[in-house]
KOLKE-326190 format. One record per residue (C-alpha): residue number from 1; chain; x, y, z. Coordinates in nm, 2 decimals. Layout:
    i  ch       X       Y       Z
  NUM   A       X       Y       Z
...
//
This chain:
    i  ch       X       Y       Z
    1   A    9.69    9.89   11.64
    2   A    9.68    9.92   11.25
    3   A    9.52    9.78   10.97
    4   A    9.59    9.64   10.69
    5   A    9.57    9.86   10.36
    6   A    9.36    9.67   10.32
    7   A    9.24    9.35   10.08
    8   A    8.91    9.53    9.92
    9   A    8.72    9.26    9.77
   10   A    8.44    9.31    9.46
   11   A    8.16    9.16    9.65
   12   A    7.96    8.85    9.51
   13   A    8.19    8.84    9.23
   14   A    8.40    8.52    9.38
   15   A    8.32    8.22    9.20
   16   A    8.51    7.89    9.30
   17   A    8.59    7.62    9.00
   18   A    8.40    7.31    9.04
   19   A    8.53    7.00    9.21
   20   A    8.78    6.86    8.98
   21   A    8.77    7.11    8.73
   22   A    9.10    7.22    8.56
   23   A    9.25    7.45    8.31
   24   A    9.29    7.31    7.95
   25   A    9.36    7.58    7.79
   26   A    9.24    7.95    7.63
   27   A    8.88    8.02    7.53
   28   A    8.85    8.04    7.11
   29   A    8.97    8.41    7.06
   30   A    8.64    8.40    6.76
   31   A    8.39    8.24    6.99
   32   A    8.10    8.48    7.09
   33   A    8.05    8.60    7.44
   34   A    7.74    8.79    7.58
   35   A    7.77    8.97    7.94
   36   A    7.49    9.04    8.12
   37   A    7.54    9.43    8.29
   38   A    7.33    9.44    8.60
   39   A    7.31    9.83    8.69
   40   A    7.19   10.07    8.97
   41   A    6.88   10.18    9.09
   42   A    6.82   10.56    9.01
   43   A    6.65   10.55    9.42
   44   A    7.00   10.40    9.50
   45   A    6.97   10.21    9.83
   46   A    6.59   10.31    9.91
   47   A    6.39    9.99    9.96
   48   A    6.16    9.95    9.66
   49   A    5.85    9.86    9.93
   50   A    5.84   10.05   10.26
   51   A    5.83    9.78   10.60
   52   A    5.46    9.83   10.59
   53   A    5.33    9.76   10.26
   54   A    5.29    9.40   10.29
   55   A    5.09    9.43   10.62
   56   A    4.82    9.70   10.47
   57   A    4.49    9.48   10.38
   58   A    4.42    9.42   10.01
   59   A    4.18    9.68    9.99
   60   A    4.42    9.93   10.11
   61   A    4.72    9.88    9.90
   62   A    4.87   10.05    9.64
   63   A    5.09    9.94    9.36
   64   A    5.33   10.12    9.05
   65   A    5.26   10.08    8.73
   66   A    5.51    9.95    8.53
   67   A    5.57   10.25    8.38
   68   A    5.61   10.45    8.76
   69   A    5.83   10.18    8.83
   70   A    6.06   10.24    8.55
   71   A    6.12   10.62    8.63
   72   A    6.15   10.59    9.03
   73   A    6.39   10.30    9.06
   74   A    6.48   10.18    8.70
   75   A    6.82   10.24    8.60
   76   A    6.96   10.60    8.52
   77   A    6.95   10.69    8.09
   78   A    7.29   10.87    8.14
   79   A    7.41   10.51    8.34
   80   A    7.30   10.29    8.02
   81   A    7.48   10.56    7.82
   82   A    7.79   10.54    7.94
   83   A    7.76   10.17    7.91
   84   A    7.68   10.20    7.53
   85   A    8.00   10.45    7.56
   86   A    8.25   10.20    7.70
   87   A    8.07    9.96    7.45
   88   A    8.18   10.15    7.18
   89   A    8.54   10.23    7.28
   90   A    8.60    9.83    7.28
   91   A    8.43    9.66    7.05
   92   A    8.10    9.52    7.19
   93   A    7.79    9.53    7.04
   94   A    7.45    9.65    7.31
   95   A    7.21    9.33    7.20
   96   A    6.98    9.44    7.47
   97   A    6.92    9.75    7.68
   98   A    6.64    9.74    7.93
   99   A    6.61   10.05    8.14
  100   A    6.30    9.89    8.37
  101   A    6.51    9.60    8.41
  102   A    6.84    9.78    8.49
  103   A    7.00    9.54    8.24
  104   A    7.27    9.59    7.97
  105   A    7.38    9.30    7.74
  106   A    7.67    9.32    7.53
  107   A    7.80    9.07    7.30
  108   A    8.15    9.06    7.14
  109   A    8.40    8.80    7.05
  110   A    8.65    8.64    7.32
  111   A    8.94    8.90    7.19
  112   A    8.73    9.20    7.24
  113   A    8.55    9.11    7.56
  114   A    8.95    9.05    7.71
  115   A    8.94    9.42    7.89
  116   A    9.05    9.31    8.19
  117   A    8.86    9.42    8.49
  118   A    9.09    9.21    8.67
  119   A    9.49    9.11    8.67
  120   A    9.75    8.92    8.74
  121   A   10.04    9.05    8.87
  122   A   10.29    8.95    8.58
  123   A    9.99    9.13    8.36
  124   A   10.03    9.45    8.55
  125   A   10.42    9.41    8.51
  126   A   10.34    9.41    8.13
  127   A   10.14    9.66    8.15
  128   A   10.36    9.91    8.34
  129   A   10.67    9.87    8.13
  130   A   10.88    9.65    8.40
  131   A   11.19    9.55    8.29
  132   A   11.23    9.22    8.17
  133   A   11.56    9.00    8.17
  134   A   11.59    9.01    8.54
  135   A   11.41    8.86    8.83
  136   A   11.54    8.97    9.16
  137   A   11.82    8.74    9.15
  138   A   12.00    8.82    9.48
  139   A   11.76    9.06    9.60
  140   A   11.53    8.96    9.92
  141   A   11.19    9.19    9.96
  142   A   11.09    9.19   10.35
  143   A   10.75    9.24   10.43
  144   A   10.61    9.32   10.73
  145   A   10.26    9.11   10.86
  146   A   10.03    9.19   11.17
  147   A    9.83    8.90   11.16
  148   A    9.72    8.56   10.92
  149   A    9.96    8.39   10.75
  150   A   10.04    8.18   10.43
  151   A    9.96    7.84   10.35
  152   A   10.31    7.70   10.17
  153   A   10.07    7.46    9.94
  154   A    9.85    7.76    9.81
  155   A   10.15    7.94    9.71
  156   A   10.26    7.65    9.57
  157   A    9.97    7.63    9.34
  158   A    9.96    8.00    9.26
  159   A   10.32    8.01    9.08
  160   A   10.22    7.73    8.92
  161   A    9.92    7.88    8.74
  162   A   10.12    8.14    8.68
  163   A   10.35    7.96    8.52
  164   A   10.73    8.12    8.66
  165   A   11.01    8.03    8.56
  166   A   11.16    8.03    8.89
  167   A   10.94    7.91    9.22
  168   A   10.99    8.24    9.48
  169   A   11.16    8.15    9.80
  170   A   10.93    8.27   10.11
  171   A   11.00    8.18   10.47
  172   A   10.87    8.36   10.78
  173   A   11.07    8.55   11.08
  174   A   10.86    8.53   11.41
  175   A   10.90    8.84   11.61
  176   A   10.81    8.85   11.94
  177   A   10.46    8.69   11.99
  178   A   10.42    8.72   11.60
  179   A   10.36    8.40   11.40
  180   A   10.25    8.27   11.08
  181   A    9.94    8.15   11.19
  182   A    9.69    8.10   10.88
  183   A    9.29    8.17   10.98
  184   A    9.12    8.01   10.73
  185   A    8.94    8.31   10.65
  186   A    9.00    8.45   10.32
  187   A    8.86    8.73   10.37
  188   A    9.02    8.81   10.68
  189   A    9.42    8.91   10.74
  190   A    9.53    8.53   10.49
  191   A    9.40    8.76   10.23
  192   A    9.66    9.06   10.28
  193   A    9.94    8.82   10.37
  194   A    9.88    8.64   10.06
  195   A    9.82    8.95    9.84
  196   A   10.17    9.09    9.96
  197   A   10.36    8.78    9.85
  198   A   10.18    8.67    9.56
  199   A   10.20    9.01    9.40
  200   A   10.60    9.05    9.48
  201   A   10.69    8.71    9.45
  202   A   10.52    8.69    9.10
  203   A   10.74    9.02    8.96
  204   A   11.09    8.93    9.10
  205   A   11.04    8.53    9.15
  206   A   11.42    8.54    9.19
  207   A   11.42    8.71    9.47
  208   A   11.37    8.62    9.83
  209   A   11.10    8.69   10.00
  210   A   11.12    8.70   10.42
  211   A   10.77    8.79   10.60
  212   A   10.83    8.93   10.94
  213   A   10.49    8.83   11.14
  214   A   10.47    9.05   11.44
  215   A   10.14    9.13   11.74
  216   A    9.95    9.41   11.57
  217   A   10.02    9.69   11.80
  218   A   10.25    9.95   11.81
  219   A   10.49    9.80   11.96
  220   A   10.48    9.52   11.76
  221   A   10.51    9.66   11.44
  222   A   10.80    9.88   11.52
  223   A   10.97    9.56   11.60
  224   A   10.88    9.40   11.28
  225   A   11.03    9.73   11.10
  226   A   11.37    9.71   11.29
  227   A   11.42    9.35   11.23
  228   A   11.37    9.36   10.92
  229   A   11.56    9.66   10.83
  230   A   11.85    9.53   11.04
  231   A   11.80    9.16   10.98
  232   A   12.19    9.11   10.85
  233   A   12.10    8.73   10.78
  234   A   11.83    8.81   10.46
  235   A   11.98    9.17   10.42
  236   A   11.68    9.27   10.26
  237   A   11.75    9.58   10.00
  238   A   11.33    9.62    9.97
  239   A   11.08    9.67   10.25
  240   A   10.71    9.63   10.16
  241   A   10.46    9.75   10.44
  242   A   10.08    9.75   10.36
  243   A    9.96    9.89   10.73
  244   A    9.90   10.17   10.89
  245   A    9.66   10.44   11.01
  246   A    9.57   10.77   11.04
  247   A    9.79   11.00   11.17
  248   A    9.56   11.11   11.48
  249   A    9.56   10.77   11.59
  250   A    9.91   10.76   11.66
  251   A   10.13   10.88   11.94
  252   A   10.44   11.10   11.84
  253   A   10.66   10.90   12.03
  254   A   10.54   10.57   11.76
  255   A   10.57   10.81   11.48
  256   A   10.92   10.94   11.56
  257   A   11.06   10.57   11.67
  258   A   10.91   10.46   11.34
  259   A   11.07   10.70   11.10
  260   A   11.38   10.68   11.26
  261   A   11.43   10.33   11.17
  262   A   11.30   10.41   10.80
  263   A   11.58   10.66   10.81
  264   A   11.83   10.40   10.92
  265   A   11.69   10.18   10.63
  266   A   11.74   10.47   10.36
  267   A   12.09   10.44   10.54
  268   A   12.20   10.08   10.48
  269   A   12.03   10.08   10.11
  270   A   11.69    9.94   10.23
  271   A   11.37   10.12   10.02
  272   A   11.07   10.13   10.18
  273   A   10.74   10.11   10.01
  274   A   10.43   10.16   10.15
  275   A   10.04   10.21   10.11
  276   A    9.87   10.54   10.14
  277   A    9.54   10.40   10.25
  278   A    9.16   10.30   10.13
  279   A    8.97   10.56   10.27
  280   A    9.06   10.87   10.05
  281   A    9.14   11.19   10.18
  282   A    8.96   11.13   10.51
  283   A    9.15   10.81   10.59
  284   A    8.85   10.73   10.76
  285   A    8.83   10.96   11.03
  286   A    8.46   11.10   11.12
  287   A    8.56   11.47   11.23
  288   A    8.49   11.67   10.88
  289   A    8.85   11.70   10.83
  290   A    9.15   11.56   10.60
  291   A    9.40   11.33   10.73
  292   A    9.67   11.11   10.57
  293   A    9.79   10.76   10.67
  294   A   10.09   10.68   10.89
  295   A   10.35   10.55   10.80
  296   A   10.28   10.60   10.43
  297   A   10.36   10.97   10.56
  298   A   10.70   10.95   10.68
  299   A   10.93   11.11   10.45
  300   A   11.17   10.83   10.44
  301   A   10.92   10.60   10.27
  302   A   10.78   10.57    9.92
  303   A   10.43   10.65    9.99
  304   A   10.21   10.45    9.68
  305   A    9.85   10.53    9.62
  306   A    9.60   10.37    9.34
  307   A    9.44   10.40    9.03
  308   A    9.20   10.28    8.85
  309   A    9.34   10.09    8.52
  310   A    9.14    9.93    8.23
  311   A    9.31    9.76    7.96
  312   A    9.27    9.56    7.65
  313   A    9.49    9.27    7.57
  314   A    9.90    9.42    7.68
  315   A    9.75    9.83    7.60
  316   A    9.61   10.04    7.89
  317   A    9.28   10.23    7.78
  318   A    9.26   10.43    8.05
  319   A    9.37   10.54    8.40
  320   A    9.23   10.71    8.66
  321   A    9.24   10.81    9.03
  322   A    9.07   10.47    9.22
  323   A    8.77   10.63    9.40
  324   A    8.46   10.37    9.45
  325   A    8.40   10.59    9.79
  326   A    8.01   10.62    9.63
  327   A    8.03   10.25    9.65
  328   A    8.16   10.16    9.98
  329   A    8.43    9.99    9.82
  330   A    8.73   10.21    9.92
  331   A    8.92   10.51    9.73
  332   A    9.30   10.60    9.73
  333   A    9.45   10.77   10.08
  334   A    9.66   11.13    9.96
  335   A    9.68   11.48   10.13
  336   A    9.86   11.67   10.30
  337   A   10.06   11.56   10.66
  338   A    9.96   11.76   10.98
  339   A   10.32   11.61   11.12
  340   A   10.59   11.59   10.91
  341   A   10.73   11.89   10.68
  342   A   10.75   11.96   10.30
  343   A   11.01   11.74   10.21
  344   A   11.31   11.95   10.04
  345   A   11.24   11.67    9.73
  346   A   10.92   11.75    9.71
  347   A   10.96   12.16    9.68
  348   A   10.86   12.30    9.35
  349   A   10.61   12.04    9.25
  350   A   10.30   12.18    9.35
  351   A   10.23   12.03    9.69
  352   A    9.91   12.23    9.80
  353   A    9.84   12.36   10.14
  354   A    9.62   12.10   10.31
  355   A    9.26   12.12   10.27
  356   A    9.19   12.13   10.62
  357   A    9.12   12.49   10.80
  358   A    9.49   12.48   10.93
  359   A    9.62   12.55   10.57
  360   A    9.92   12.37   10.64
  361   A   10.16   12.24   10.39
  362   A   10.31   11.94   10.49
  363   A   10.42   11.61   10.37
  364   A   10.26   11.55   10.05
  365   A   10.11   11.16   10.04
  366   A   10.17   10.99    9.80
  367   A   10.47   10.97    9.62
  368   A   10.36   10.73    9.37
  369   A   10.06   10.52    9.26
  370   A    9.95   10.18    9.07
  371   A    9.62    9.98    8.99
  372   A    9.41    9.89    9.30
  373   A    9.04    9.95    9.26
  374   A    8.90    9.60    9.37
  375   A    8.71    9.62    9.02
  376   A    9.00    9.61    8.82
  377   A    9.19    9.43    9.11
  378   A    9.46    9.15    9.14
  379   A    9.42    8.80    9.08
  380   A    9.53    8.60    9.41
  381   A    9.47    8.30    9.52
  382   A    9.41    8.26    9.98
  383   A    9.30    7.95   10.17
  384   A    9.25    7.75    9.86
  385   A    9.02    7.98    9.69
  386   A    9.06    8.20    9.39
  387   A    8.98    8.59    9.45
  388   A    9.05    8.94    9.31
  389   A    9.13    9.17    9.58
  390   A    9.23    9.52    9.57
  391   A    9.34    9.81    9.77
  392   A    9.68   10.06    9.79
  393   A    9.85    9.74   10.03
  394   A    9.84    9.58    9.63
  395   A   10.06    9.86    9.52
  396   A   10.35    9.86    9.79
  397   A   10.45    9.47    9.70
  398   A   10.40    9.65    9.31
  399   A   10.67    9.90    9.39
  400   A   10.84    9.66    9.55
  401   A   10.87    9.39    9.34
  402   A   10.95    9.65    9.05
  403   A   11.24    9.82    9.28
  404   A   11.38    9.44    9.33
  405   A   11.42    9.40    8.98
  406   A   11.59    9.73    8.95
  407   A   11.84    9.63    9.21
  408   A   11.95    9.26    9.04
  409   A   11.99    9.50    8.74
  410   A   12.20    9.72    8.89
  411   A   12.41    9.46    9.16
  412   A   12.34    9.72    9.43
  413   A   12.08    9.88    9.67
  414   A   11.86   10.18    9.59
  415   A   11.78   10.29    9.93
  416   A   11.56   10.65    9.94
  417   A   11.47   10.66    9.59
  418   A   11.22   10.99    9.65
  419   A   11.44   11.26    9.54
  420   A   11.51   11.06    9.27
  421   A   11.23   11.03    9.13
  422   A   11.10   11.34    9.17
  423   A   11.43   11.47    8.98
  424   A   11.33   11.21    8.75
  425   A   10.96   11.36    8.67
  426   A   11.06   11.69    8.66
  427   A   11.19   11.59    8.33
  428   A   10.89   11.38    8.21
  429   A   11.05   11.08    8.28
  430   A   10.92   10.77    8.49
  431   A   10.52   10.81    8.52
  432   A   10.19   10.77    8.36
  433   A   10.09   11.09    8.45
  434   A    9.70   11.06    8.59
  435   A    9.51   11.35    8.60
  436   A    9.12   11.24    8.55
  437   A    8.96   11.18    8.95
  438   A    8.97   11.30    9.30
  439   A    8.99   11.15    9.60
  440   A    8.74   11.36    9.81
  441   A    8.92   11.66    9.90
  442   A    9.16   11.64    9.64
  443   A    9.14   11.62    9.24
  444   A    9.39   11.52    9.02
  445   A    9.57   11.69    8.76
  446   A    9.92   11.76    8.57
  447   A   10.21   11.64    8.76
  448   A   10.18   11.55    9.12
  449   A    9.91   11.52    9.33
  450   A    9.73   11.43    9.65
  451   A    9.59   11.13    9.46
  452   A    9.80   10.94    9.25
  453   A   10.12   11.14    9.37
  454   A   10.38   11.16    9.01
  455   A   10.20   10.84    8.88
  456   A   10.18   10.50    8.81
  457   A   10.53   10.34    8.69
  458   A   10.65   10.32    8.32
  459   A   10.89   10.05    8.49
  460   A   11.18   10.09    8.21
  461   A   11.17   10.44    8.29
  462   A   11.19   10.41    8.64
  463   A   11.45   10.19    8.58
  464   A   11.68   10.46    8.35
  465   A   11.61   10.71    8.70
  466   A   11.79   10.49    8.94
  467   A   12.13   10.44    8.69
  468   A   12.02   10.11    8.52
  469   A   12.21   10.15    8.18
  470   A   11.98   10.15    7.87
  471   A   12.02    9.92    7.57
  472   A   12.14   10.10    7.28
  473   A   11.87   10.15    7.02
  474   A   12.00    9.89    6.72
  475   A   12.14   10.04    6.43
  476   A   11.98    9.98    6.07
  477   A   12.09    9.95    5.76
  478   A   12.48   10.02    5.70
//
């Protein structure tokens, strides 16, 4: 079985709008906002009274003084620092700073306090350099689901918030046992089907979209890949796949059925994009070593790992490998693959051996990267309520949605776009190059690496790679 890659949620944070309530338009970019910062504990999660405090007698307790208090489980001076820091960088003005209290308040006006911490997908577009003019006009992105499904009404509602200019197309393809079969849950698989269409369908609204809902097993997936690669009704030219698992959790008979039909997808023009994973460089595997996810791994796909992105108003302030491990809220999957080989498009970039005690150099994972820390997450919108989620199965309908725009630009398929794109960096062309994080066993830096592979997408750029022509710069004067 696999899982989804996976809809990481910032917890608490959901608020739904009050019965009724409707948007009437932006907040006063001059009005005055405070935010209330609620920080850490310097004991982290140590409880503040032991289980048997409040069943001593009176006479035999004990208690802190305020001051104790402070310096055992108040918040951390280098925490409230780099608060003040980020205060600084954008704007905002510290109107209260209470170490005891673990409490920040800044204040700032509307204009500065809009650093997004979370986006929509046509804000991430912007953000990345998409190209614009197009909209996946002819182009029909297949993605592959293992379980939930999509409520036609809240899609409904979400382009219209967004304001499209087109309304996406999305119908579903049972495949076997496979349905579309809403839960209810938002927070359960509704939450990755959802993600996977609202972020693809919001890039390249002209194209359409064709979810392939299959039984989540092997089996079942493998089905859901080869009907969709060979569906000749849809012809889809993009594949976006946001499950998987680690490699040791697969049999090599899966694994080899599997990238076989990504190779006969490369073959008929079909790119495949998929997450790397939310467990960094573990994938979530408890034996001490390094693993990467499957089938993010396979050579024939475009592998796409995440970032962590701030921004203020259409600039990015910074970028960095998503890692909220500390947290419990997920990092980006990368390394190095224990089955399949260096790539030929891949030699000369620095691929490491892995970090494991086999010293093998391998696959490297992943190719590519995007935002998807679930604190600077997507803006979606399952079961009727409003969420941000996050999480690498964000970036493979990203890729996707970007590679469906490069295809209406350039009337034809892309297929394996790797070597391209490696070709492509090796001239310092196509990438934000991030080189600030790690993701447990492996740090970024210059170039590629086991984190944020060449980097997140300057989409024009991307676009140049794969042979769409470039506007000539306009001439001045005479």
């Amino acid at each position: 079985m696999s899982t989804p890659k996976n809809p990481l949620r910032l917890a608490g944070s959901e608020r739904a709008p009050l019965a009724g309530a409707r948007e009437i338009g932006p907040a006063n970019p001059n009005e005055t906002v405070d935010v209330t910062i609620r920080l850490r504990s310097r004991a982290g999660k140590k409880p503040i009274v032991s289980a048997d405090a409040s069943t001593k007698p009176i006479e035999k307790r004990s208690f802190l003084s305020r001051k104790e208090f402070e310096q055992s489980h108040g918040a951390d001076p280098a925490t409230i620092a780099r608060v003040e820091a980020f205060a600084r960088e954008h704007k905002l003005t510290v109107k209260e700073k209470s170490p005891e209290r673990r409490t920040v308040i800044l204040s700032g006006t509307v204009s500065a306090n809009a650093v997004n911490l979370s986006y929509t997908p046509i804000q991430l577009a912007t953000l990345y350099n998409f190209p614009t003019g197009v909209d996946g006009s002819g182009e029909c992105i297949a993605i592959v689901e293992l379980g939930g499904g999509f409520n036609p009404a809240d899609l409904s509602s979400y382009w219209s918030q967004l304001n499209l200019p087109k309304t996406p197309n999305v119908s579903a393809v049972s495949v076997g046992n496979g349905s579309n079969s809403p839960t209810g849950d938002p927070a359960g698989p509704d939450g990755e089907v959802m993600l996977d269409i609202e972020v693809c369908g919001a890039i390249a609204p002209g194209a359409k979209i064709v979810v392939y809902f299959a039984e989540n097993t092997d089996a079942g997936f493998l089905n859901a890949i080869t009907t969709a690669v060979h569906d000749s009704v849809n012809n889809p030219s993009v594949l976006s796949i946001s499950w998987g698992g680690p490699e040791p959790s697969w049999t090599p008979q899966a694994m080899t059925s599997m990238d076989e039909a990504f190779q006969a997808a490369g073959a008929m023009g079909v790119t495949v994009c998929v997450a790397a994973g939310d467990d960094g460089s573990t994938d979530g595997v408890g034996d001490n070593l390094n693993h990467v996810d499957f089938p993010a791994s396979s050579p024939n796909v475009l592998a796409c790992g995440g970032t962590t992105l701030v921004a203020a108003g259409n600039t990015v302030t910074s970028e960095t490998v998503w890692n909220e491990l500390a947290n419990n809220e997920g990092a980006t999957g990368g390394g190095i693959s224990d089955v399949f080989p260096l790539p030929t498009w891949q030699n000369g970039v620095g691929v490491p051996s892995s970090a494991n005690p086999n010293q093998n150099v391998g696959r490297g994972v992943p190719d590519v990267s995007g935002d998807a820390d679930p604190t600077t997450g997507y803006v979606t919108l399952v079961d009727g309520n409003p969420d941000v989620i996050g999480g690498t199965s964000a970036v493979a309908p990203l890729w996707a949605g970007l590679i469906a725009l490069i295809n209406d630009s350039n009337q034809k398929p892309a297929g394996l776009i790797n070597p391209l794109l490696y070709q492509g960096e090796s001239k310092g062309t196509g990438f934000n190059d991030i080189t600030s994080g790690n993701n447990g066993a492996y740090n970024a830096g210059p170039g590629w690496d086991a984190c944020t592979g060449l980097g997140s997408p300057i989409g024009t750029q991307i676009a140049a790679v794969l042979g769409v022509p470039q506007q000539p710069a306009l001439k001045t004067g005479t």
